[in-house]
MIDRENVO-560378 format. One record per atom (N, C-alpha, C, CB): x, y, z; residue number from 0; atom name. Coordinates in steps of 0.1 Angstrom, whole numbers, plus 2048, in hexadecimal, padded with zeros to 3 digits. Glycine has a CB too. Layout:
BEGIN
PT     x     y     z     i   at
PT     X     Y     Z   NUM   CA
...
END
This chain:
BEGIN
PT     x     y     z     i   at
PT   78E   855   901     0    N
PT   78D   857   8F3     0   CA
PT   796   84D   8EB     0    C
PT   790   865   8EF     0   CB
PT   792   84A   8DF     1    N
PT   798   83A   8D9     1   CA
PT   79F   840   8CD     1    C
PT   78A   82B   8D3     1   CB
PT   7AD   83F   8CB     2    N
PT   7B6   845   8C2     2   CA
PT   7B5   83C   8B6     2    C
PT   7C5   847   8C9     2   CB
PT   7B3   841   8A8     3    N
PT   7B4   83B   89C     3   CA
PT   7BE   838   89B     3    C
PT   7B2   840   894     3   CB
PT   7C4   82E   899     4    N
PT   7CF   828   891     4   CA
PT   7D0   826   882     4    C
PT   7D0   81D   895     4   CB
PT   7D1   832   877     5    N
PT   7D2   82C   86B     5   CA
PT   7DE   81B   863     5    C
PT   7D5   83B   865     5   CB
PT   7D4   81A   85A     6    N
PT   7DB   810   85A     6   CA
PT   7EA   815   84D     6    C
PT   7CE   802   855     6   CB
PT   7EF   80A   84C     7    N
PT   7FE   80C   844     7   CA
PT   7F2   80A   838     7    C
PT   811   7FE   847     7   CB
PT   7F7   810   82A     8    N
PT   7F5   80D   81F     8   CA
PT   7F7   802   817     8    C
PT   7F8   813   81B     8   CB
PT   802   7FC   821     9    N
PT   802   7EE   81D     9   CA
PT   7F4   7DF   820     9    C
PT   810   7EB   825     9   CB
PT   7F2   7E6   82D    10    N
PT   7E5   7DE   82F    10   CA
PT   7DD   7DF   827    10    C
PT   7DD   7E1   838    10   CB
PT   7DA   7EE   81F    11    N
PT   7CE   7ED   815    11   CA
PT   7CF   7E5   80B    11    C
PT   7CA   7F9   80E    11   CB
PT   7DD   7E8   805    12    N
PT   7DE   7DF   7FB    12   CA
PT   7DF   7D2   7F9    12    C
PT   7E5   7E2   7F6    12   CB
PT   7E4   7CC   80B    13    N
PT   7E0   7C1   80A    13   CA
PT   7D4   7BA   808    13    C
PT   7E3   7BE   811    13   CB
PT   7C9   7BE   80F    14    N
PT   7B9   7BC   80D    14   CA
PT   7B5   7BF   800    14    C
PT   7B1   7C4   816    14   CB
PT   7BA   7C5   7F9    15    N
PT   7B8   7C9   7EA    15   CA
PT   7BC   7BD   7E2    15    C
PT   7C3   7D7   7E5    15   CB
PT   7C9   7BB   7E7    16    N
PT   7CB   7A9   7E1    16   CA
PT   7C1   79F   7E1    16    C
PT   7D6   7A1   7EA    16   CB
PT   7BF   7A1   7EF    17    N
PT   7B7   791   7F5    17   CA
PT   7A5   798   7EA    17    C
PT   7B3   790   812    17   CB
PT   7A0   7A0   7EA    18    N
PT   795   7A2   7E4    18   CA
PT   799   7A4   7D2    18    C
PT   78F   7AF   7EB    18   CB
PT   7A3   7A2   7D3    19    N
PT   7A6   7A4   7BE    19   CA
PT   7A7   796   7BB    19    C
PT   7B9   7AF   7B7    19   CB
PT   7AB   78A   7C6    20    N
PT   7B5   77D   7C8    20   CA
PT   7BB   77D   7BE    20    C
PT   7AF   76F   7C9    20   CB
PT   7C7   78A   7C0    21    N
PT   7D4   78A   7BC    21   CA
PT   7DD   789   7C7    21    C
PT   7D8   797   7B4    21   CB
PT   7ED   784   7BD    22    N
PT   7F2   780   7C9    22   CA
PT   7FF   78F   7CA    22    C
PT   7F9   76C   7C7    22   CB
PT   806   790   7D2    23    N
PT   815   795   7D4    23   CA
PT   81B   796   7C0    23    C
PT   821   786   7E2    23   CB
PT   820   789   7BC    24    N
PT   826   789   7B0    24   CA
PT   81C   791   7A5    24    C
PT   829   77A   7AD    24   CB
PT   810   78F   7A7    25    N
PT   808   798   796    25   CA
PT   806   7A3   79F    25    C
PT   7F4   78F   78C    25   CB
PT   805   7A6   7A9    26    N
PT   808   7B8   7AA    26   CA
PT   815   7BF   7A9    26    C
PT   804   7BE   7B7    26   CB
PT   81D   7B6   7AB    27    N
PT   82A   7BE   7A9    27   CA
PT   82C   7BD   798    27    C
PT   837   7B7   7B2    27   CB
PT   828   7B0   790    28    N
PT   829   7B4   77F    28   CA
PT   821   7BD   77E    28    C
PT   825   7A8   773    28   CB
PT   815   7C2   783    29    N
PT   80F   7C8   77F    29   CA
PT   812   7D7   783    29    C
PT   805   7C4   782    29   CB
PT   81B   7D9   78F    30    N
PT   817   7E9   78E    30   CA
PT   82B   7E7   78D    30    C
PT   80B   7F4   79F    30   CB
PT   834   7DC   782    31    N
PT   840   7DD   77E    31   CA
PT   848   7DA   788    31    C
PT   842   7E8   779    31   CB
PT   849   7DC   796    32    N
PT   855   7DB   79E    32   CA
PT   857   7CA   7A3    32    C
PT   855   7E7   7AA    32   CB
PT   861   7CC   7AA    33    N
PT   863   7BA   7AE    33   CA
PT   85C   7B7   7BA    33    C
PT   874   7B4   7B1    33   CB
PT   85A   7AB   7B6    34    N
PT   84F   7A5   7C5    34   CA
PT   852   7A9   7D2    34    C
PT   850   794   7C7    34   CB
PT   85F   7AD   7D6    35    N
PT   865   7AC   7E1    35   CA
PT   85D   7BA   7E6    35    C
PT   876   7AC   7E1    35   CB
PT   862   7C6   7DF    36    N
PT   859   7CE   7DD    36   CA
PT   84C   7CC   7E5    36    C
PT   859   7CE   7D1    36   CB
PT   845   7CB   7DF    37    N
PT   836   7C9   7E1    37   CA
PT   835   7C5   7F0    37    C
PT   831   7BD   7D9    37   CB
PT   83F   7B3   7F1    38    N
PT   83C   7B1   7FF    38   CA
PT   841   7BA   80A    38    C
PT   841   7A4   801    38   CB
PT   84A   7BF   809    39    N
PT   850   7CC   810    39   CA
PT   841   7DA   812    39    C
PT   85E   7D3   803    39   CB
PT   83B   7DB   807    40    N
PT   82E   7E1   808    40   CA
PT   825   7DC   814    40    C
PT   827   7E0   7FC    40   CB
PT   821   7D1   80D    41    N
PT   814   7CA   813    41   CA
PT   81B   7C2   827    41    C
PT   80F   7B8   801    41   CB
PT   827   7C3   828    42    N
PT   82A   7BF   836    42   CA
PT   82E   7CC   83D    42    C
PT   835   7B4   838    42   CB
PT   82C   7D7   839    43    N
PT   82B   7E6   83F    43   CA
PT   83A   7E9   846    43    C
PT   81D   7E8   84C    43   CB
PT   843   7E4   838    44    N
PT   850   7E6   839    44   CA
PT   855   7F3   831    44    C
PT   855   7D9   834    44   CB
PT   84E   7F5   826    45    N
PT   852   7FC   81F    45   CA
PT   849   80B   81D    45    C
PT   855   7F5   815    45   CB
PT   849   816   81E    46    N
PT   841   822   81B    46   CA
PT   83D   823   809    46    C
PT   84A   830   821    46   CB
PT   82E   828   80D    47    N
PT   832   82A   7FC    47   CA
PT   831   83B   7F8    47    C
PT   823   820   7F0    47   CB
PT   83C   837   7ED    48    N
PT   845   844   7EA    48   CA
PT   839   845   7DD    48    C
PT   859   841   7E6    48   CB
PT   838   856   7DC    49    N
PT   835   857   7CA    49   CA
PT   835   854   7C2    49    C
PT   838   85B   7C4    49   CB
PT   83E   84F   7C1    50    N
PT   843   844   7B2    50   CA
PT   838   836   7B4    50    C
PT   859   83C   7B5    50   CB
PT   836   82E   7C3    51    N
PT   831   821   7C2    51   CA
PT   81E   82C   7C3    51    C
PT   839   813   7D4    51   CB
PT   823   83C   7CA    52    N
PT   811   83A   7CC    52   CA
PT   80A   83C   7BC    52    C
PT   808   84A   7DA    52   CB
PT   80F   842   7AD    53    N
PT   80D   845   7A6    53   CA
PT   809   838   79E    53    C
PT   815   84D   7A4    53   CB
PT   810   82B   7A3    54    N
PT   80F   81F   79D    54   CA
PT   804   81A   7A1    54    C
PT   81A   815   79F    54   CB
PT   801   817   7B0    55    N
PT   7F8   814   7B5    55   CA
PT   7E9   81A   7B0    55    C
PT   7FD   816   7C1    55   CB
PT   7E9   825   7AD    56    N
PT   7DD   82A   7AB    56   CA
PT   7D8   824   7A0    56    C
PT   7DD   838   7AA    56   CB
PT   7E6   822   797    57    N
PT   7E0   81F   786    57   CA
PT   7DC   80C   789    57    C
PT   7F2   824   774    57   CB
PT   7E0   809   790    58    N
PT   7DF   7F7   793    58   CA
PT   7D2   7FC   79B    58    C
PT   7EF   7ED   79E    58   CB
PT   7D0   7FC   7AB    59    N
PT   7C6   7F7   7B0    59   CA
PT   7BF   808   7B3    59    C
PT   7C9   7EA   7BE    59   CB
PT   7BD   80F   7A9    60    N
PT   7B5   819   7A7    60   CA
PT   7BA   827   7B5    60    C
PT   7A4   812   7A8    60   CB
PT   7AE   82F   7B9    61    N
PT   7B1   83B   7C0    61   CA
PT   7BB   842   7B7    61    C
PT   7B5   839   7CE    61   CB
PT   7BE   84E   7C4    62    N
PT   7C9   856   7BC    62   CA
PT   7D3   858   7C4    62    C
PT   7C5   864   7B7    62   CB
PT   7DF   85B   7B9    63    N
PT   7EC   85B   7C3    63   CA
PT   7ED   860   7CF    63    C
PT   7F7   860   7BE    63   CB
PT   7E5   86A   7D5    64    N
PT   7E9   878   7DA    64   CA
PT   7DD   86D   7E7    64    C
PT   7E3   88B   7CF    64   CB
PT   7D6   860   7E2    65    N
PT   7CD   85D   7EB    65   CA
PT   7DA   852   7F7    65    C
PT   7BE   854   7E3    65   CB
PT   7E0   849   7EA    66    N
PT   7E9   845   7EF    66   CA
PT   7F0   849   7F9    66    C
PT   7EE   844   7E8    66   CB
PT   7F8   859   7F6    67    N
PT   803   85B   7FE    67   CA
PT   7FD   863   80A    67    C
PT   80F   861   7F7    67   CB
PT   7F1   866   80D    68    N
PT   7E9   86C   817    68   CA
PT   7E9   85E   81B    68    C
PT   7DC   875   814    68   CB
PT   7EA   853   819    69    N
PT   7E4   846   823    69   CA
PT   7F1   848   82D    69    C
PT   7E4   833   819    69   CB
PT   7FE   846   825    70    N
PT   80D   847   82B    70   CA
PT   811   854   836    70    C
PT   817   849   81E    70   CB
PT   80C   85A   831    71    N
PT   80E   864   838    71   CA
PT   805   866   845    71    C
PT   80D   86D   82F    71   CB
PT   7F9   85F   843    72    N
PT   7EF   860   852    72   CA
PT   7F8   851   85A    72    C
PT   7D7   85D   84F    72   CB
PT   7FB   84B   854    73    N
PT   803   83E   85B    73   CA
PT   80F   843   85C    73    C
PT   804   830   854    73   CB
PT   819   84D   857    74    N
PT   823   84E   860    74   CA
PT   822   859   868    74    C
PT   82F   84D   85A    74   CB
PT   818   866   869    75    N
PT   815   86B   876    75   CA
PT   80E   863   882    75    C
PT   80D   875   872    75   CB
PT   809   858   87E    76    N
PT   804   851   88B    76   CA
PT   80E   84D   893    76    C
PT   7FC   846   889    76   CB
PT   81A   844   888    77    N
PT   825   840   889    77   CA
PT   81F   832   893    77    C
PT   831   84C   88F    77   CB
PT   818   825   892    78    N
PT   810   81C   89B    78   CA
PT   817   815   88E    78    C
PT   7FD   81C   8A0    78   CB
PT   81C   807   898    79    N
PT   822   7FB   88C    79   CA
PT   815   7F7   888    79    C
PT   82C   7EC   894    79   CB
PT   818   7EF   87A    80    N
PT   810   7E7   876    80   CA
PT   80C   7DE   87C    80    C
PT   813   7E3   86E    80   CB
END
């Protein structure tokens, strides 16, 4: 039997980039925090907390609660990026 691996939330939002062709810097002006930030997101360094899933929803749409269900099925898998 072939075990799912969810992916980090950062992946999505990376592919969200490449299909918006935005880069790292206009998503982080855009959903306010600093680039570093972001890249910390998008290299499945950083978890996203409430605060970034509430942003995220209002920038690249869904809902927060979709967000932090992403985080939360990736840190019960607990599988690196």
């Amino acid at each position: 039997m072939e075990m799912f691996n969810p992916p980090h939330p950062g992946e999505i939002i990376a592919d969200s980039l490449e299909e918006l062709g935005l880069g790292i810097r206009d998503l982080a002006r855009a959903l306010n925090v600093a680039p570093s930030t972001v890249q910390r997101l998008v290299s499945c360094k950083a978890a996203v907390t409430p605060e970034m899933a509430v942003k995220l929803s209002k920038v690249l749409g869904s809902s927060p609660r979709l967000w932090l269900k992403l985080q939360e099925s990736y840190q019960t898998a607990d599988k690196p990026c």
